[in-house]
C-alpha positions in Angstrom: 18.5 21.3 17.6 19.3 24.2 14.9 17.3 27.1 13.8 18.5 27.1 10.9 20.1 24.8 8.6 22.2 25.6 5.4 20.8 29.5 6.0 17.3 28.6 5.8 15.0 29.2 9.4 12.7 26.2 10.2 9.4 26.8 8.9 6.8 28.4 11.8 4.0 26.4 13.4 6.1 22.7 13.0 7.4 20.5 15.3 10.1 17.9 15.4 9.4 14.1 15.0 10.5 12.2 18.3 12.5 9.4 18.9 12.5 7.2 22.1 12.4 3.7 23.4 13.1 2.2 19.6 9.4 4.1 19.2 9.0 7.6 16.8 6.2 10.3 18.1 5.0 12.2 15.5 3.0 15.6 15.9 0.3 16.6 14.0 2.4 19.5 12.2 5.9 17.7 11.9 8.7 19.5 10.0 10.0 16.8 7.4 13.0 17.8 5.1 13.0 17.3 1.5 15.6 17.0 -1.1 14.2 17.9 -4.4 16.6 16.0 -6.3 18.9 16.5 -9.3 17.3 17.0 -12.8 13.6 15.6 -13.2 13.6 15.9 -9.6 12.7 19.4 -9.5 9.8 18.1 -11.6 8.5 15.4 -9.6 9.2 17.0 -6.3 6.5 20.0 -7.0 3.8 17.6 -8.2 4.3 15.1 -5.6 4.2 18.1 -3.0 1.0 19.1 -4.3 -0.4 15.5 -4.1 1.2 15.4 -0.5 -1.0 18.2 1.2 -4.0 17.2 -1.4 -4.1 14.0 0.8 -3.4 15.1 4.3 -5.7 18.1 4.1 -8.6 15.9 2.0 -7.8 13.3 5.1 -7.8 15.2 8.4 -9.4 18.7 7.6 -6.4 21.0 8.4 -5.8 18.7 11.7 -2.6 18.1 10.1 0.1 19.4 8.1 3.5 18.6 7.2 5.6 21.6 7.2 8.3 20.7 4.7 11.5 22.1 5.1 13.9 21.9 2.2 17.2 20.9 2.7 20.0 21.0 0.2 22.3 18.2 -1.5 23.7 17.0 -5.3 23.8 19.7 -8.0 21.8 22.6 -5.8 23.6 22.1 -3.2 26.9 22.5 -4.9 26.1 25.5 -7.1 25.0 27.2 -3.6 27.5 25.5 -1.2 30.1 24.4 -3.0 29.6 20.8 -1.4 27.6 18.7 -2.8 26.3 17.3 0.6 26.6 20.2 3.3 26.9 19.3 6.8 23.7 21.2 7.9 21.8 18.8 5.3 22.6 15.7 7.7 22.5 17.2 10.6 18.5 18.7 9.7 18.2 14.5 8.4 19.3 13.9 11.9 17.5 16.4 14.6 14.3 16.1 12.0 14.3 12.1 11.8 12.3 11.7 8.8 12.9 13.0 5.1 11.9 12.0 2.1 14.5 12.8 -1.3 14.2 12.6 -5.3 17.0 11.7 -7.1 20.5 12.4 -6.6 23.4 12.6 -9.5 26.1 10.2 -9.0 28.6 10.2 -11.5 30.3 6.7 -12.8 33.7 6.0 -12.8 34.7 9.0 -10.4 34.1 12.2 -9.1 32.2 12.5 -6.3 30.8 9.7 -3.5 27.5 8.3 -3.8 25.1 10.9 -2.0 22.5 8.0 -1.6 25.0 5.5 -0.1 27.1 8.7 2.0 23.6 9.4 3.3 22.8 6.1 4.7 26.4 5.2 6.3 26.4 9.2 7.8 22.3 7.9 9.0 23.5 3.8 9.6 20.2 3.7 7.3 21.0 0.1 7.5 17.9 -1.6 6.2 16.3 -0.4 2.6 12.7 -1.7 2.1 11.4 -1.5 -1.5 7.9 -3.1 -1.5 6.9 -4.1 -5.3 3.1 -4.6 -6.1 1.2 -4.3 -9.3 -1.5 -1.2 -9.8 -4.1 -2.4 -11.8 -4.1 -0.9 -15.5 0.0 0.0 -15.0 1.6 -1.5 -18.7 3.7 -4.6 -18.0 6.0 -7.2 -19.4 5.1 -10.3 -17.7 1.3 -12.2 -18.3 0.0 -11.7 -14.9 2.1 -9.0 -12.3 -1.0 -9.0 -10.8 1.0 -12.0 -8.8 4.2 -10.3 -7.2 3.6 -8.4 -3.9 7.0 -8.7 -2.4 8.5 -6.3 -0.2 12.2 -6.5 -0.1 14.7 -5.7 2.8 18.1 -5.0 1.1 21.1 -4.4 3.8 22.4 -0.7 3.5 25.6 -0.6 4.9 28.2 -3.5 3.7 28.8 -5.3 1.3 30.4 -4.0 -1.9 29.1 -0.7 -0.8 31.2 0.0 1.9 33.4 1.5 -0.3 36.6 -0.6 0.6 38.5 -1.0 -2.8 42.2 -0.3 -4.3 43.0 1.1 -7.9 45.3 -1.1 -9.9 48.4 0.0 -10.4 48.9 1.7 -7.0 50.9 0.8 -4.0 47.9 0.5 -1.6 46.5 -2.3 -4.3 50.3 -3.8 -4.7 50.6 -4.2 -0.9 47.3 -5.7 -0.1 47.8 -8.4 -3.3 51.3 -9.0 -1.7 49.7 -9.9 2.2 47.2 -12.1 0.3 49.2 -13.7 -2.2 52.8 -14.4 -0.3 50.9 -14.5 3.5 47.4 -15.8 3.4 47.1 -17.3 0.3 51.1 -18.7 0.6 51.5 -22.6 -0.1 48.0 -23.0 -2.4 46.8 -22.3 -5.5 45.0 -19.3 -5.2 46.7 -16.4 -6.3 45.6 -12.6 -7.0 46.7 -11.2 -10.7 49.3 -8.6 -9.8 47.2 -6.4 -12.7 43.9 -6.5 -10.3 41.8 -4.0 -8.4 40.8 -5.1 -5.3 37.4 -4.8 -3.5 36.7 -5.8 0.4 33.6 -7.5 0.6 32.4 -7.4 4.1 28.8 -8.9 5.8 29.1 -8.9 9.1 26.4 -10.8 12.3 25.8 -7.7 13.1 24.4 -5.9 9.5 22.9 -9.2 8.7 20.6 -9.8 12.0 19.3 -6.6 12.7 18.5 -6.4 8.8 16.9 -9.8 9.1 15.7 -9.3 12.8 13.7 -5.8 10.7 12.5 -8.3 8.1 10.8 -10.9 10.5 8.8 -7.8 12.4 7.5 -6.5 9.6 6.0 -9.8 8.6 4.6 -10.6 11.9 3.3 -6.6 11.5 2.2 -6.6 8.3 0.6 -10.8 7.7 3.4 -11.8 5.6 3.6 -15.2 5.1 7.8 -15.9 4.5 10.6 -14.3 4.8 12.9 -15.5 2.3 16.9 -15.3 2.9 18.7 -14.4 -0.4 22.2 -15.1 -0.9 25.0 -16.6 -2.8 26.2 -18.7 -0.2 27.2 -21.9 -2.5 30.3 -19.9 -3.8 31.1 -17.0 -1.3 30.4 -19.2 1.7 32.4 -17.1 4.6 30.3 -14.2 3.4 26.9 -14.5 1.5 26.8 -18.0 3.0 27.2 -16.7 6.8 24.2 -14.1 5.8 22.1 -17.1 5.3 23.2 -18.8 9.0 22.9 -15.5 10.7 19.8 -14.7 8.8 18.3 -18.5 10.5 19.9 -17.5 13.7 17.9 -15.1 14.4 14.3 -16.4 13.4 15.2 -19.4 15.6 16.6 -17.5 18.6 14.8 -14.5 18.8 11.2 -15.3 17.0 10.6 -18.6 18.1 7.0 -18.8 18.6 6.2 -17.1 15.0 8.7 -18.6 13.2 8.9 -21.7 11.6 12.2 -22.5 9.0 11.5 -24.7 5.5 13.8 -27.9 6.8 11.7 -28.0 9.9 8.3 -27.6 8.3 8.9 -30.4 6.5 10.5 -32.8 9.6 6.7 -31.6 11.2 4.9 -32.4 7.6 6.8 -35.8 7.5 5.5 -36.8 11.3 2.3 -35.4 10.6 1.7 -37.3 7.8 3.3 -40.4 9.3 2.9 -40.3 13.0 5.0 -44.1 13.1 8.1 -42.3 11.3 11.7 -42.7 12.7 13.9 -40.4 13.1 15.8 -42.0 10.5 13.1 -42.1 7.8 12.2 -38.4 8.2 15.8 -37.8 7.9 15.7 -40.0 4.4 12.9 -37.8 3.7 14.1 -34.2 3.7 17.3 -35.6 2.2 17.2 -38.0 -0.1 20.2 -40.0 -1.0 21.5 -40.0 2.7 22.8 -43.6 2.3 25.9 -42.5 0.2 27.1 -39.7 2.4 29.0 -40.0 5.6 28.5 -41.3 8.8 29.1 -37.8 10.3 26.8 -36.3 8.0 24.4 -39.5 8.7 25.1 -38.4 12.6 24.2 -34.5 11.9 21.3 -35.1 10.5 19.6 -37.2 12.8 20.5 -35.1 15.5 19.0 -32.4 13.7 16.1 -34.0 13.5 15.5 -35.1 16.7 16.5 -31.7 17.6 13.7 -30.2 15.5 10.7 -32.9 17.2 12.1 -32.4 20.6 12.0 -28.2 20.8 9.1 -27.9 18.9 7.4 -31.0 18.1 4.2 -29.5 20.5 4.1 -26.1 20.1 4.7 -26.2 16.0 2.6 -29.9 16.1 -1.3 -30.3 14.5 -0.6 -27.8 12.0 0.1 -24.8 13.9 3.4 -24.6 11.7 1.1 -23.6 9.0 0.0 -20.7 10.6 3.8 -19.3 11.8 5.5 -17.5 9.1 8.5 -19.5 6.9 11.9 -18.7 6.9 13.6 -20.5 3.7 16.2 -19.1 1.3 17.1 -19.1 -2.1 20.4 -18.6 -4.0 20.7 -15.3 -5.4 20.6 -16.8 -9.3 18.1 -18.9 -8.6 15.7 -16.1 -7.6 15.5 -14.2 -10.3 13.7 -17.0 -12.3 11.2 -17.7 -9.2 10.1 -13.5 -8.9 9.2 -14.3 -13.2 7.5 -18.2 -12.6 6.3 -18.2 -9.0 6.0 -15.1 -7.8 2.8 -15.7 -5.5 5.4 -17.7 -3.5 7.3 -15.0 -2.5 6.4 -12.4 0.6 9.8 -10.8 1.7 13.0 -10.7 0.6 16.0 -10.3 2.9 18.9 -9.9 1.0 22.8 -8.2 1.1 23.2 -5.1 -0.3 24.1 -6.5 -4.0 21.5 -8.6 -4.1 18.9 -6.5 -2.8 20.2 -4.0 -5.7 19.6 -6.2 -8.2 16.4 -8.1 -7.4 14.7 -4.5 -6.3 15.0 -3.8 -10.2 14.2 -6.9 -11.5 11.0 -7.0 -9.6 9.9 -3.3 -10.4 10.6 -4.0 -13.9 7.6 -6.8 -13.9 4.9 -3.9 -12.2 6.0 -0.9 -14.3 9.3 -0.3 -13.9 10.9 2.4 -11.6 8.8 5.2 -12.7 6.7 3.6 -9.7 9.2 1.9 -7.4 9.5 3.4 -4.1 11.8 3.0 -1.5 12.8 3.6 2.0 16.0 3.8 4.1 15.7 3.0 7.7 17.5 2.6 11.1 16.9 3.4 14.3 15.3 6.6 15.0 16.3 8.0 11.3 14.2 7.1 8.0 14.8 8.9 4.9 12.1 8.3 1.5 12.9 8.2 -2.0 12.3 7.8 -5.6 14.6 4.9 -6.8 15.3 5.8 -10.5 18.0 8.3 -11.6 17.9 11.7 -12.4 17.1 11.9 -16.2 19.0 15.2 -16.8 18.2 15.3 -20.5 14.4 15.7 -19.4 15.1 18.1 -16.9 12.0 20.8 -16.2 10.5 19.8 -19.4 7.5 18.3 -16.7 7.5 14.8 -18.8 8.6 12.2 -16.2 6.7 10.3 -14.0 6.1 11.7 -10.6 5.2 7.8 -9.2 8.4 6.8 -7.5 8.7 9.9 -5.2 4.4 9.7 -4.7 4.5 6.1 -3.6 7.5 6.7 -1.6 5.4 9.2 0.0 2.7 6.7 0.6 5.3 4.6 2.6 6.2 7.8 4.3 2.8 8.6 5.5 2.1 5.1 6.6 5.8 5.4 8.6 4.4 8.4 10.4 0.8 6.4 11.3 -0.9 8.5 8.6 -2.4 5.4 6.8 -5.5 7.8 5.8 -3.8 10.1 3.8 -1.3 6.8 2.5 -4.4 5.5 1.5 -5.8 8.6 -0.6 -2.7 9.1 -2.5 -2.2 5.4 -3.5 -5.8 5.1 -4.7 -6.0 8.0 -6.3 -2.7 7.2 -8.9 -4.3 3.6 -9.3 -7.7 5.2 -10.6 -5.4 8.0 -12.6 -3.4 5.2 -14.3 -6.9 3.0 -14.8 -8.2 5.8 -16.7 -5.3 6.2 -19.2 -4.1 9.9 -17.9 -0.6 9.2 -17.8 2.6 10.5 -18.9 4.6 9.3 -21.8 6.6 6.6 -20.6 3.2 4.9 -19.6 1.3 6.4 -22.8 3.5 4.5 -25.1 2.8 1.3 -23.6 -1.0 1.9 -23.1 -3.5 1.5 -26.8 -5.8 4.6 -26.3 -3.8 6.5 -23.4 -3.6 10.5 -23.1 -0.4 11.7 -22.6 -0.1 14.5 -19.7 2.5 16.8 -18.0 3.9 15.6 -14.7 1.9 18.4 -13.5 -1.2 17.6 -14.9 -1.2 13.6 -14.0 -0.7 15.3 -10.2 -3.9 17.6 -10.7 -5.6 14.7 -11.8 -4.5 13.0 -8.7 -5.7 15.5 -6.7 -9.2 15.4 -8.9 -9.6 11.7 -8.5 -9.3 12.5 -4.1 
């Protein structure tokens, strides 16, 4: 490991977070890197630091510290560097493990690479968790928000986002609509426009099951009750649709005990609730209209269901189904309505990247919006924590914007690192801040009889309300 990393000597008195046997040791003084983040973030990053050792020191008494190191990337690092993501950055977000980040400028239509998405191939932060829950008093859209908890695991890695796409009009875009139109697609009726840009959409069994296989512990972990596969595997069926398999692969083969998927609970609910039932009438059951399809499909079902009674007819009978957490899945459309009408049915979301972009959103936007969303990026033996709105620049170091992204993404930290005390300080004390109408103005305006405060001064009060 360095000394120093973009100029800048570790701070004295820390240690490194440890990594070893898929397990992280964490030291009472670990050095964590932080990225302050492009415009607001300079803003949000000094309150929420103050709110950070607040916590820890109100929790353990000076028996720990973080020792924050910053580390340099977007517009700071650029004006210093002249790169906007140095090579000492990753490497500190590599030997130090864990790092928590504001927001990073990323231009549309050109210019520079994501810095969110470089940073998470660089990491393989392969599995982004944003967990969405309502804080009482927090303005919102929707009747009762009170009624989403989800936390969603969004793939980090493919998709769209690996960044494999063609410009039309050039010859690397002509050439690959030539292999697909006169090779692969030769003889059919599928053709690409000549005038197209082309994107590579790839989901492989490898992203998808350690993403899913990350979803399934953390509901046995945490008391989740389902883990719900999210896809759009009715039209991109090679792809979104082979998420969905892989995703049922692995609850079946590798969490068989604590598993349970939605076609078999309801083979089990069938038998228990007819104990006489054929094989044939709980296959009419679970899908009705069987008569008019095939004898094949007749055949596979059947067999399915038999299957299903003979593997775990005992150890899933009398109930006990109830008890194991439900894999089931929903198509990607069809979700967005269920997080708005049925949200209580929901637990975890495992979703591709896309997906996961888009419902992450939709869900904040029923709790407060992303003023308050946290996030994490995770692998194995690397985590990096952030705020998941954008950088604001036109409010830049006016100390307006709400610090609650980067604070609850801090609260995830903590509990990462074991430090559930301190997690617990910082979360309660923003719910009682926001419950008592001290917020800043994107809350204020929302809220009849608010006070509007500084960034700076809705931290103090944070600190206050310890």
């Amino acid at each position: 490991m360095q000394t120093t990393y973009n100029q800048l000597p570790l701070p004295q008195g820390g240690e490194a977070i440890q990594y070893a046997d898929g397990k992280f040791t964490v030291p009472d003084h670990p050095i964590i890197p932080f990225i302050e983040g492009d415009g607001t973030g300079r803003d949000i990053w000094r309150a929420s630091q103050r709110v950070f050792d607040a916590a820890v020191e109100k929790a353990y008494g000076g028996k720990r510290s973080v020792k924050w190191f910053e580390v340099y990337a977007g517009e700071k690092a650029f004006r210093e560097f002249k790169t906007w993501l140095p090579d000492d950055t990753v490497s500190a977000a590599r030997d130090l493990r864990v790092s928590i980040k504001g927001p990073l400028t990323t231009p549309v239509g050109g210019g520079i690479r994501s810095l969110n998405v470089a940073l998470r191939q660089i990491l393989d932060l392969y599995s982004c968790v944003r967990p969405v829950k309502y804080y009482a008093g927090v303005p919102s859209p929707v009747k009762h928000p009170e009624k989403l908890d989800v936390v969603i695991f969004r793939e980090n890695t493919e998709d769209v986002y690996a960044g494999v796409e063609f410009r039309e009009g050039t010859p690397e875009v002509k050439k690959l609509i030539d292999f697909l139109n006169n090779d692969l697609l030769k003889g059919g009726k599928k053709k690409v426009r000549e005038d197209s840009g082309v994107g590579i959409k790839p989901i492989s069994i490898t992203g998808t099951k350690r993403l899913v296989r990350r979803a399934i512990e953390y509901a046995l972990e945490y008391g989740r009750k389902s883990v719900t596969l999210v896809h759009k595997g009715n039209i991109q069926k090679f792809t979104e649709g082979a998420f969905r398999e892989w995703g049922y692969e692995v609850a079946v083969e590798e969490f068989r005990e604590q598993t349970v998927t939605e076609r078999e609970s309801w083979i089990l609910g069938n038998v228990e609730a007819n104990p006489k039932l054929t094989v044939e009438e709980n296959a009419a059951l679970i899908e009705p209209g069987i008569e008019f399809g095939s004898d094949d499909f007749r055949k596979e079902l059947y067999a399915e269901v038999k299957h299903v009674l003979d593997t775990i007819g005992k150890s899933h009978s009398n109930g006990q189904w109830k008890k194991k957490v439900l894999i089931n899945d929903r198509i990607a459309d069809s979700i967005f309505q269920q997080v708005i009408i049925r949200p209580e049915e929901y637990a975890i979301l495992a979703c591709p990247n896309l997906n996961g972009d888009y419902i992450s959103d939709a869900c904040a936007a029923q709790v407060g919006g992303l003023g308050i969303a946290p996030g994490a990026n995770i692998g194995d033996g690397f985590a990096v924590f952030e705020a998941t709105h954008g950088t604001a620049p036109k409010y830049a170091d006016k100390d307006v914007i709400n610090p609650g992204s980067v604070m609850l993404s801090g609260v995830m930290l903590f509990e990462f690192l074991g430090w559930k005390e301190a997690a617990k300080l910082i979360e309660s004390s923003m719910e009682k801040t926001i419950q008592q109408k001290f917020v800043t103005y994107d809350f204020e305006r929302q809220m009849q009889g608010a006070t509007k405060v500084k960034t700076s001064e809705f931290a103090t009060r944070m600190i206050e309300n310890m």
